[in-house]
C-alpha positions as CSV (number, residue, x, y, z in Angstrom):
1,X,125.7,67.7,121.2
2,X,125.6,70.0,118.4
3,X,123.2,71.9,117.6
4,X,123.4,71.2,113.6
5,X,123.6,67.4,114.5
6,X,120.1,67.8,116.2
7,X,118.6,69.7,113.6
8,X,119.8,66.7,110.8
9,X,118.8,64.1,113.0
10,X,115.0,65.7,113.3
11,X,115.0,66.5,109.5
12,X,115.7,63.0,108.8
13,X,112.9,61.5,111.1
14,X,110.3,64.0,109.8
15,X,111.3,62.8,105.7
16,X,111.6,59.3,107.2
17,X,108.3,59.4,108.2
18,X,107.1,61.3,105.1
19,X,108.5,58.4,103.4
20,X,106.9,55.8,105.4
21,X,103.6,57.1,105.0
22,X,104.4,56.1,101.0
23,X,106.1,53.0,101.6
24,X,104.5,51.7,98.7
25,X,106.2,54.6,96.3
26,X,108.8,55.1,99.0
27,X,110.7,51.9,99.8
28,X,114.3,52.2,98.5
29,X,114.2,55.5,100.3
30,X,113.1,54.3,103.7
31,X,115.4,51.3,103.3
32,X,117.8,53.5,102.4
33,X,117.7,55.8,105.4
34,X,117.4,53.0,107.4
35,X,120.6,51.4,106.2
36,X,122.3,54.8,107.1
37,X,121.3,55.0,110.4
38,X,122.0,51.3,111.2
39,X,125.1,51.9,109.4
40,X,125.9,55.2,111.6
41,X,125.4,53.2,115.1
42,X,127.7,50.0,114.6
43,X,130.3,52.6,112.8
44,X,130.4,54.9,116.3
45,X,129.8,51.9,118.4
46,X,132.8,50.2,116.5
47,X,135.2,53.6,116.8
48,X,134.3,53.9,120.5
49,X,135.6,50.3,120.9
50,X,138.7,50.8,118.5
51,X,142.1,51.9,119.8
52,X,142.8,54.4,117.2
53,X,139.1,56.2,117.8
54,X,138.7,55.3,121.7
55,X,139.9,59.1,122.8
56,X,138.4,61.1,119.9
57,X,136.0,63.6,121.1
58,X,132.8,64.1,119.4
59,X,132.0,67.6,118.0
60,X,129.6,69.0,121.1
61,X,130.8,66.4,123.7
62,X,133.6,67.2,126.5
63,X,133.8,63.1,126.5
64,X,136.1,60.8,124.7
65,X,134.2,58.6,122.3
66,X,135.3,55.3,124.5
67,X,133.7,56.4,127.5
68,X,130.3,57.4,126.5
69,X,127.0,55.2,127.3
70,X,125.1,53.6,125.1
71,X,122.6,55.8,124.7
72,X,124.9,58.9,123.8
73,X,126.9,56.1,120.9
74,X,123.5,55.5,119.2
75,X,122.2,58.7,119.2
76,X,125.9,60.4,117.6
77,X,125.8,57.7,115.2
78,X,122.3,58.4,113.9
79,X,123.0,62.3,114.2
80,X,126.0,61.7,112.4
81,X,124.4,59.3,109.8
82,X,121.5,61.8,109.5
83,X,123.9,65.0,108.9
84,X,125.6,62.6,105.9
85,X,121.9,61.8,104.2
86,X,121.5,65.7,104.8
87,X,124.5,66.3,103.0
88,X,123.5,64.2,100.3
89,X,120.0,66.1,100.0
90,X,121.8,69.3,99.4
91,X,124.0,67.8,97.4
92,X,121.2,66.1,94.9
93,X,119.2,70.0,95.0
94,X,122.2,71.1,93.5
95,X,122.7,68.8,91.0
96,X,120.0,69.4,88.4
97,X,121.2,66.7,86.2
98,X,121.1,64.2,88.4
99,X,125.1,63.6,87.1
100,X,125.5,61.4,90.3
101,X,122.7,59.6,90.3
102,X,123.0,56.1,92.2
103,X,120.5,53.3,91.7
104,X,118.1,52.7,94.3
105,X,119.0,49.9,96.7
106,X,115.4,48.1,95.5
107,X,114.5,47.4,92.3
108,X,111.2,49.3,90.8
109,X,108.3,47.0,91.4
110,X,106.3,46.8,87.6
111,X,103.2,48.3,88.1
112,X,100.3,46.2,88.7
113,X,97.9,45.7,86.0
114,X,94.5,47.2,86.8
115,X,91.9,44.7,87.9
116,X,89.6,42.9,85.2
117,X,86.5,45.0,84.3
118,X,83.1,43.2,85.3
């Protein structure tokens, strides 16, 4: 596999986790990454098992998509999930304006009042 599609993957897990450890700021972003990679696996899992896909070849493999294992479908489709979300990083550093902006997939909580004083 690709070097590139490794490096993704790891940069993904390590904001993942940066964004679970502030899951309280951080939800729509953790849901969100979590959506891609679910999203990733049942799209390569679904291409593996599709005529038209079946004998592509994955960048970094020597096998056709059909015949890998398990393992190897999950991992190319959160490596190629990751290298989209990385993608779309980039993409949002470059855009200072924030000109493609998409809503977050959950709503902003209202902030919670601060507890009565004593």
């Amino acid at each position: 596999m690709s070097a590139v599609l490794f490096a993704t993957l790891l940069w993904q897990v390590i904001d993942f986790l940066r964004e679970l450890t502030n899951l309280r700021t951080q939800k729509s972003a953790v849901l969100t990454q979590l959506t891609a990679w679910v999203g990733g696996v049942v799209m390569v899992a679904l291409a593996a098992h599709a005529t038209v896909a079946r004998g592509l070849v994955p960048p970094g493999f020597t096998q056709q998509l059909g015949k890998l294992d398990f393992g190897s479908t999950v991992l190319i489709g959160l490596a190629v999930s990751s290298f989209a979300s990385s993608l779309v990083d980039v993409k949002q550093a470059i855009d200072s304006k924030d000109s493609s902006t998409k809503p977050p997939l959950l709503p902003a909580s209202p902030p919670t009042p601060p507890p009565p004083a004593a």
